[in-house]
N, C-alpha and C positions, 0 to 999 in steps of 0.2 A: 686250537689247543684247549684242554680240560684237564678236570684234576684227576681225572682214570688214567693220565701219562704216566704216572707214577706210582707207586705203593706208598712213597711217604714223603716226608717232606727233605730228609737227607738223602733219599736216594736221589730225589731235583735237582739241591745240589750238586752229589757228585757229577750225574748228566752233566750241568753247565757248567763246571768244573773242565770237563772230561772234551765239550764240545764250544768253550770260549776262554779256553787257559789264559792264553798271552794281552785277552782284552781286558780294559779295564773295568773293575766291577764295585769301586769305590773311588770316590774324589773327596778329599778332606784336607783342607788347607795348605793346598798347591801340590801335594800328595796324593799318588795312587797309588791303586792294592789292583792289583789284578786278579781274576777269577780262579787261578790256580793259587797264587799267594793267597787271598783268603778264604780258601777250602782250607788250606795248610796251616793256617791261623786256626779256622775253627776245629778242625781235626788235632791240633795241640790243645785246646780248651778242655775238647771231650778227654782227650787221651789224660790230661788230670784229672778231672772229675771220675774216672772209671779206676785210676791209680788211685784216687781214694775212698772208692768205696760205694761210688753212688751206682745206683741200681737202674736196669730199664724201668720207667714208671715213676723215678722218685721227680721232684720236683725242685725247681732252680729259679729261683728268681733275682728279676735284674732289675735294678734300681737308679737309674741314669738318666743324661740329658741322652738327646739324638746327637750319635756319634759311632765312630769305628768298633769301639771296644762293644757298644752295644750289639750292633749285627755281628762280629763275630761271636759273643758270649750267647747268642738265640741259636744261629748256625750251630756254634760245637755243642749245646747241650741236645738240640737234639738228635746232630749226629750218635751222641752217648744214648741216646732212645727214654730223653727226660723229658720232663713238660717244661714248659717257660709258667713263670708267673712274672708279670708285670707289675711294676710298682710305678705309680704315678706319681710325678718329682715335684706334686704340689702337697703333696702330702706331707705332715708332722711327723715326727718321731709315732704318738701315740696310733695313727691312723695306718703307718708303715708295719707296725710289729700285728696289728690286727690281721693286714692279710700273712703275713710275715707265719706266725700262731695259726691261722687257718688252715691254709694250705701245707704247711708240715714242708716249710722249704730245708732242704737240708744245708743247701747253699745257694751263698748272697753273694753276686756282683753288683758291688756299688760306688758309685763316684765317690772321691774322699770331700772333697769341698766345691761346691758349685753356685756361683753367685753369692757369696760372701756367707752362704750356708752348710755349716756341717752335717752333714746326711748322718753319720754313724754317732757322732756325737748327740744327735735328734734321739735315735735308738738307745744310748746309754743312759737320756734324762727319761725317758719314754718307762725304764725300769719293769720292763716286761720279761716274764720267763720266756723265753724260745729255746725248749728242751730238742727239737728237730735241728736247729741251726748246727749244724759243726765244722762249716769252712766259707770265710767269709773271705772275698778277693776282691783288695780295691782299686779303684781304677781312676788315674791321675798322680802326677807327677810331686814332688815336695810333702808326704804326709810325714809324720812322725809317727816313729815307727815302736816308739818303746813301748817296752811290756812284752812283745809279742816274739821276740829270739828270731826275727826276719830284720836284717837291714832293710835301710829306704832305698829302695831301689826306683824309680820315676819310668813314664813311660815312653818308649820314642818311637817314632817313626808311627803311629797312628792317632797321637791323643788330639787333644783340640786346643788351639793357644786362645788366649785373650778372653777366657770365658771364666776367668776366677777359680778355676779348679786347682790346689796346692792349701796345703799349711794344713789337714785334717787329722787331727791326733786319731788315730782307729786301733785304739789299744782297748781289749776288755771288752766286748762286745757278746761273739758265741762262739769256741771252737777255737779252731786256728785261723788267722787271722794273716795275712802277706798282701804283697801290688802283686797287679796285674804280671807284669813282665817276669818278674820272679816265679809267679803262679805258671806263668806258660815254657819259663827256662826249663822247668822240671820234667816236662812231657818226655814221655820215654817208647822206644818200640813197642814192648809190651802193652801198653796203654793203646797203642795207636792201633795194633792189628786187632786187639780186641774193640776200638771203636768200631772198625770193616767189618770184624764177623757180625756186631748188630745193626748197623747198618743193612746188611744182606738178609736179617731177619725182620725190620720193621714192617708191620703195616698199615692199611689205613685205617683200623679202628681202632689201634693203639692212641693215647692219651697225649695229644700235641702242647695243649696251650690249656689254662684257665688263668681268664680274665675276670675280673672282679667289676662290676656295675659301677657306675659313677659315684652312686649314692643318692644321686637327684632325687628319687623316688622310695627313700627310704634307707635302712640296713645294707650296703653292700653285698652283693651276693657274686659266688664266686660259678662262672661260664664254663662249664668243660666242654672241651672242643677235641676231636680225633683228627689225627693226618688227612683221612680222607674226606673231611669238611672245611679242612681249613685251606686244604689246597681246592678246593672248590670255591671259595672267596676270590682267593688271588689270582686262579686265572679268567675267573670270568668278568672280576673285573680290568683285566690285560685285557681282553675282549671288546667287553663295555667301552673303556677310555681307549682303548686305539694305540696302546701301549707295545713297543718294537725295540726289537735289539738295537745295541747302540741308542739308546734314546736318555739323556740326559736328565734325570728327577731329581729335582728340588723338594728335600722333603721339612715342611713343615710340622706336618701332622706328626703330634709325639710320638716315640713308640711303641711306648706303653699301654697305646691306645690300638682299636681294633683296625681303624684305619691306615697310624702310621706301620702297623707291625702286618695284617694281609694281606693290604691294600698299596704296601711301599714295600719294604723288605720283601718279601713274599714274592708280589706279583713282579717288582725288579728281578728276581732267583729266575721264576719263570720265563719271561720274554729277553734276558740278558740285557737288563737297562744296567746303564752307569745310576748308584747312588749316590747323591751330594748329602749327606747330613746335616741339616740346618739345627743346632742346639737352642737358640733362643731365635724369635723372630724379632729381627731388627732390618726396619725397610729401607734404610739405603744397604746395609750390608747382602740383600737378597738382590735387590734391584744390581748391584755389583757383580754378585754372583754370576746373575744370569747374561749379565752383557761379557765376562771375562769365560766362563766356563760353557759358554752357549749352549744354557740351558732352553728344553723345548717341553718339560713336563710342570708344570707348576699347578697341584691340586689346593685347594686351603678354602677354610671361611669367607663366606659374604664381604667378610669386613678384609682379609685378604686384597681381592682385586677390590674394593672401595677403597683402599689407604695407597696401592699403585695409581690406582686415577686420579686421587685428588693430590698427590706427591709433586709438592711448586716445581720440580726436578726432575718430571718423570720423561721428557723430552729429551733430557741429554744423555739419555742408558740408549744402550744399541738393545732393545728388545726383541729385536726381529725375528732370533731362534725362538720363540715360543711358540707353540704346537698342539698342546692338551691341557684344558682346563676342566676341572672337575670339584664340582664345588658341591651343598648339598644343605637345605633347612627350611623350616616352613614360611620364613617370613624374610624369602628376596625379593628386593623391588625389581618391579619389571623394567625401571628405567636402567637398573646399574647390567642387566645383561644386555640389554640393548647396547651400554656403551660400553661394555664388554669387547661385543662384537664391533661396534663400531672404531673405538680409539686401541684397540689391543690387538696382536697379529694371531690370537691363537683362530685354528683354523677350525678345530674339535672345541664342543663346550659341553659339557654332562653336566646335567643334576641327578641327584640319587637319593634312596633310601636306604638305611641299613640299621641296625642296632645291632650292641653284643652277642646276643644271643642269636644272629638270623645270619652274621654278615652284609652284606648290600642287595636287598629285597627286590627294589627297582630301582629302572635308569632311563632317564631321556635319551631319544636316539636321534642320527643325524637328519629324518625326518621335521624333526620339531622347530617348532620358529622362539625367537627367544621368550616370547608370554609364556607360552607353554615349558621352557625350562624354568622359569620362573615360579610361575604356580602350580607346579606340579613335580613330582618327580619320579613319574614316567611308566613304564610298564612294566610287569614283572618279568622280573631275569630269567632264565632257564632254568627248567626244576623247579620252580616254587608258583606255587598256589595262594590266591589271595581272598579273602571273604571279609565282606564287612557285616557287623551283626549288632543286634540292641543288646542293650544290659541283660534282657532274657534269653541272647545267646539265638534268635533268629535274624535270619537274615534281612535286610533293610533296602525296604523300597528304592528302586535303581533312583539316581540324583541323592537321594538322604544319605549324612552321614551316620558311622557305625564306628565301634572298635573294630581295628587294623589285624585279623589273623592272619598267620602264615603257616601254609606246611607243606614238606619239601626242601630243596635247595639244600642248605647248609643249617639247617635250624640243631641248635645247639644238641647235646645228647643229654644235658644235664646238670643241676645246680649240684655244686658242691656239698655233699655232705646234709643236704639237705632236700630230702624225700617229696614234703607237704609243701614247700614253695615251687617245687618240679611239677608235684600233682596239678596245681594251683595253675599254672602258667601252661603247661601241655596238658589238652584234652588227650583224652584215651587212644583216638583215633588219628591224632596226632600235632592240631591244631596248638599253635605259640598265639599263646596273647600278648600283644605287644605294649596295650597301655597308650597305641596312640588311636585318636580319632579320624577317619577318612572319607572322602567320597571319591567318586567315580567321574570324570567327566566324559563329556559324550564320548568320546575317542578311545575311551578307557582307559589313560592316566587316573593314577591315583594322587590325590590332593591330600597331602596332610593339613588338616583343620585347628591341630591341639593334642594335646591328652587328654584321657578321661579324666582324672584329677584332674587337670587345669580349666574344663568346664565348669560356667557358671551359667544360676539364673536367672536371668532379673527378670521381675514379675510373670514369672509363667513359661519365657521363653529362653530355650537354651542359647547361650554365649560363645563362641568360641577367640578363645584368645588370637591364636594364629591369624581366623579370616578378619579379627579387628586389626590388627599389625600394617597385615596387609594395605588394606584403607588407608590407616594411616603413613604409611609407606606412601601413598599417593599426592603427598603435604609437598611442595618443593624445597622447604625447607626443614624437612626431614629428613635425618642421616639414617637413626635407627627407631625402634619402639618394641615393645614390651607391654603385655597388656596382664595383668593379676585380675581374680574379682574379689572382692571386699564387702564385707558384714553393712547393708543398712537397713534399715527399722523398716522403710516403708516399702521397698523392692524385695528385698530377702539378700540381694546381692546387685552393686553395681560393679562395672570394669573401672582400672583405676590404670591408669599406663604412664610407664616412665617412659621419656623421649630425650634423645640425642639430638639435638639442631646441628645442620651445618656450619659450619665458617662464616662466621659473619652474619648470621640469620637474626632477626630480633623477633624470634616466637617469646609467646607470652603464654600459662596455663589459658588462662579465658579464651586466647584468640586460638590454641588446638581445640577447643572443647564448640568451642561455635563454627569454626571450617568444618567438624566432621558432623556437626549437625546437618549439612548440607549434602555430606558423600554413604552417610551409612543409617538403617533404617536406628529407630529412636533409643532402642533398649542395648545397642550396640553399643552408641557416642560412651565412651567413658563419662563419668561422672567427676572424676580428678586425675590430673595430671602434674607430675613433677616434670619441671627440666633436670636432666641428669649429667656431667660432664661422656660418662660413658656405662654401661652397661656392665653387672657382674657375667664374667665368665667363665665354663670349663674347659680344660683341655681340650674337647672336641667342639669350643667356639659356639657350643650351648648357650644360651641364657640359664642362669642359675634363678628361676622362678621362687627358689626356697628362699634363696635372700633376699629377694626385692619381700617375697611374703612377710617375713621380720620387719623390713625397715617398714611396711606401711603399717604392721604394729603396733611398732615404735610410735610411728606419728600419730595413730589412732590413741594410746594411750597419754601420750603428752598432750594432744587436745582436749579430754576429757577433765 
């Protein structure tokens, strides 16, 4: 299977619509939607959206935890031949309305209350103009509804219980303002035969998705991605992970991210997996999941299968449907896939590369022994091209590392609205710079080493954060680590790493700093260590490197 099955990404759906009607194509709390009911769902979505107005090309963003209404709100707008914009649900009001303003969404689905947070309410203190907003639809049960000439109408048969979603005033926002369920009562013929005839027109260089960068690295920028890249994500990674109809995915990975949305969504449309919507990760509730719903796909962070293994309780789950694990970061220890393989039934185990802008670059194969998923993540995918190169943009002696280019594959078509950071990042001839640093090992896996930013160097010699993680990942009382470099008089820069200790571990700073004396050459050893209870993260189970950068600071400035 490839993304050339298709013209676009609604025409996928209808296919699996068309050739897995009666099977199930969502599970959400003891609830199914079957593959013709949610075509027919997202086909009522678009058929409002086009009844009001929106245009092929305009832009829709959805603002949510992982759940129902989400995959149908992606499905039906781009059945209407719109883009998704994703809104990450870690986000503030101020940092919501920025992509919000950016991208010229004309319409917002978003949760009314989640985790004791008002989403839309964020937006009203936020007090930002969004002249493009004009139909905002929200999703969850119990809002209030005044100001807006819509009853509260709540949502059934697909929302999510127990997750605090109710009680969000979404009065005064932008536009017209109604739920969910109300939004999709309205859907009319009309609406719907004009969703078919564009449907029958899209294709794959039309305008699928822009995704917005983490930030980690700066200014957020906003991904545009076309039908015929983004379906080249998801099914090769179907491919990649061993991904089959009928195959049960637990999905973690949010979906506002590039992962949970081409890599879950997406690649589930593609091979006709059942989707579980996981909206928060809570580990007996997954671990539940998976013994009640027998699940067999469970992809997530390092820390993922590290919190199932170490779970005092992870013995009395019937695990045994599990099947594919797919996991993916520069700094897993070789011990936890070992016992991956060893105490876990999955049968399949990937590591990968990917970013916003590329998709998943590379992937371990079933060849590989678990060091090698470990430290590496694996060879380039089909279609894409890999170079590493010096800061002068030549190429780097085989063994040395280089910046990570890519060209080929699914490499984005282009930053939003912005020419000189597109110039910046694609060479002429087509080359993505990724920002990360790599090398080659004999085999030709690619090792990611760090970022170029996140390189330091202490007296002369370059540092990389990742290959020091690493090492210190080799501590047996080490859970996690994180390594920053830091400003000193006498080196230019020393490394400075926060560490996670295990359960019950009695690390001490002095006793990490003198064990790695012993495993890594001199200019490596950090210089300072904090113990941390855990680690800042992002949504894609990143280390947020910016933060820990402030907090050492913070302590640089209070010692002074």
């Amino acid at each position: 299977m490839t993304g050339t099955q298709w013209p676009s990404i609604a025409a996928m759906l209808v296919d699996r619509a068309e050739r897995s009607g009666s099977d199930p194509a969502v599970l959400e709390d003891g609830r199914v939607l079957s593959w013709a009911a949610l075509h027919e769902a997202a086909r009522s979505f678009a058929a409002v959206l086009v009844e009001d107005g929106l245009e092929v090309g305009d832009r829709v963003a959805v603002w949510a935890p992982n759940r129902s209404e989400w995959i149908v709100s992606a499905l039906g707008l781009w059945l209407a031949g719109a883009a998704v914009v994703p809104v990450n649900t870690r986000f503030k009001g101020p940092e919501a309305s920025v992509v919000l303003e950016r991208s010229g969404a004309k319409v917002l689905a978003v949760v009314g209350r989640f985790l004791g947070t008002d989403y839309l309410g964020m937006l009203r203190r936020a007090d930002t103009d969004l002249p493009a907003l004009r139909h905002t639809i929200v999703i969850g049960g119990g809002a209030d509804m005044s100001g807006t000439g819509v009853s509260g109408t709540g949502v059934s048969g697909t929302g999510v219980s127990g997750t605090g979603v109710s009680g969000a005033d979404i009065s005064g926002v932008a536009g017209r303002t109604e739920p969910w369920e109300a939004a999709l009562a309205r859907a009319g013929g009309a609406g719907r035969a004009e969703v078919d005839r564009r449907v029958a027109r899209l294709g794959r260089d039309d305008v699928s998705d822009i995704l917005f960068t983490s930030g980690t690295t700066g200014v957020p920028k906003g991904v545009v991605q076309t039908h015929g890249r983004t379906l080249n994500v998801a099914t090769d990674w179907v491919a990649m992970a061993g991904l089959r109809g009928g195959d049960r995915y637990l999905m973690i990975n949010p979906y506002f991210h590039m992962f949970g949305l081409k890599a879950g969504i997406l690649a589930s449309v593609a091979a006709g997996a059942v989707m579980i919507p996981e909206p928060v990760f809570d580990l007996d509730r997954v671990l539940e999941t998976v013994q009640r719903e027998k699940v067999t796909v469970l992809p997530g962070a390092p820390t993922v299968y590290q919190s199932i293994l170490d779970h005092p309780r992870v013995g009395q789950f019937d695990l045994s449907s599990l099947r594919v694990a797919v996991t993916g970061a520069a700094d897993i220890p070789v011990e936890l896939i070992r016992r991956i393989r060893a105490e876990l039934p999955f049968s399949t185990i990937v590591s990968g590369y990917g970013l916003t802008e590329a998709g998943t670059a590379t992937g371990t194969g079933p060849e590989d022994d678990f060091e090698a998923i470990a430290t590496t993540v694996g060879r380039p995918r089909p279609g894409f091209e890999i170079r590493l190169v010096d800061p002068q943009g030549c190429d780097v002696a085989p063994g040395d590392s280089g910046e990570v280019l890519l060209r080929g594959g699914s490499v984005m078509a282009h930053y939003l609205d912005d020419p000189e950071a597109t110039a910046a990042t694609i060479s002429e001839d087509g080359w993505l710079r990724t920002g990360d640093l790599g090398s080659f090992d004999a085999a030709g896996r690619l090792r990611i080493v760090g970022r170029v930013k996140d390189m330091f160097i202490v007296g002369g010699f370059n540092a990389y954060p990742a290959e020091i993680e690493n090492l210190l990942l080799g501590h047996p009382d080490i859970r996690q680590a994180a390594v920053i470099g830091v400003p000193d008089p006498r080196m230019g820069e020393v490394g400075m790493a926060f560490v996670v200790a295990r359960t019950g571990a009695g690390l001490s700073d002095a006793g990490v700093i003198e064990w790695a004396r012993g495993q890594m050459a001199n200019y490596k050893v950090p210089r300072r260590v904090r113990l941390v209870d855990e680690l800042p993260l992002n949504a894609a189970g990143k280390v947020e490197k910016e933060t820990l950068k402030r907090q050492a600071a913070i302590e640089e400035a209070s010692d002074v």
